[in-house]
C-alpha positions in Angstrom: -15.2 21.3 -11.3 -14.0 25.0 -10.5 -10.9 25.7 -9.2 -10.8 27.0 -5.4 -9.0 30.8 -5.7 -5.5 30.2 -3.9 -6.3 32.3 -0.6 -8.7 29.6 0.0 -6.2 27.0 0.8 -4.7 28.6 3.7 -4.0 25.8 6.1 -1.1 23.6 6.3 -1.5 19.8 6.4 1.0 17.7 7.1 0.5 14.2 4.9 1.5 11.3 6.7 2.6 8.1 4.8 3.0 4.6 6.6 6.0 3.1 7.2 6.1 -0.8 8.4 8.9 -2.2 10.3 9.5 -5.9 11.5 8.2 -6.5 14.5 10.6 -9.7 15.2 7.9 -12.0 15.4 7.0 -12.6 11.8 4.6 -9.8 12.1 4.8 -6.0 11.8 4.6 -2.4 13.1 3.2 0.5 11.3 3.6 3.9 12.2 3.2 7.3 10.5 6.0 9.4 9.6 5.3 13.3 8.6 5.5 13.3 5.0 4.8 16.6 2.6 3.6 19.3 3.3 0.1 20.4 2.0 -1.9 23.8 1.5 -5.6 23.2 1.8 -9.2 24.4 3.2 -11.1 22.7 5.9 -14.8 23.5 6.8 -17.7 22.4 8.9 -20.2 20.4 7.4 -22.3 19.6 10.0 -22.7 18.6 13.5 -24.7 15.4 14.9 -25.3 14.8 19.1 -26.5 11.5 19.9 -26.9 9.3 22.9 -25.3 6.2 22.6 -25.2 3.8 25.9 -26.6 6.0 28.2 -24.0 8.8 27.2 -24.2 11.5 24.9 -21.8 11.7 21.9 -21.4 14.2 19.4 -19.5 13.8 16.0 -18.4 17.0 13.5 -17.7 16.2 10.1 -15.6 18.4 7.9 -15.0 18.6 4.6 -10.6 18.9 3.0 -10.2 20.1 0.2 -6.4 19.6 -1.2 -5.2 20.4 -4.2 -5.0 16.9 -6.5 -1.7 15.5 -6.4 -0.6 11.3 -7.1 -0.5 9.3 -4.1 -3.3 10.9 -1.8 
């Protein structure tokens, strides 16, 4: 695999990591807290417009690249 040059990662991504709490009830609540920050590259795959139910939908994929690091 080739390395991106490092002007292609030139947007900021903020990580977020879970965090789970007690709920109280013997269960628990998850949120997201902001974690570290990341330099990466996003772009537009593609594009797909459907109708779904009687209404039209349309779904963009894109494709992150980041650079490899443990965790993620």
């Amino acid at each position: 695999m080739t390395q991106a040059p490092i002007g292609a990662r030139r947007r900021r991504f903020v990580l977020e990591t879970p965090l789970d709490e007690p709920d109280g009830f013997g269960g628990h609540l998850r949120r997201y807290v902001a974690g570290p920050v990341l330099w990466g590259s996003i772009a537009r795959v593609g594009a797909d417009e459907r109708t779904r139910n009687g209404r039209s939908e349309s779904v963009a994929t894109h494709r992150v690249g980041l650079r490899w690091r443990p965790g993620v």
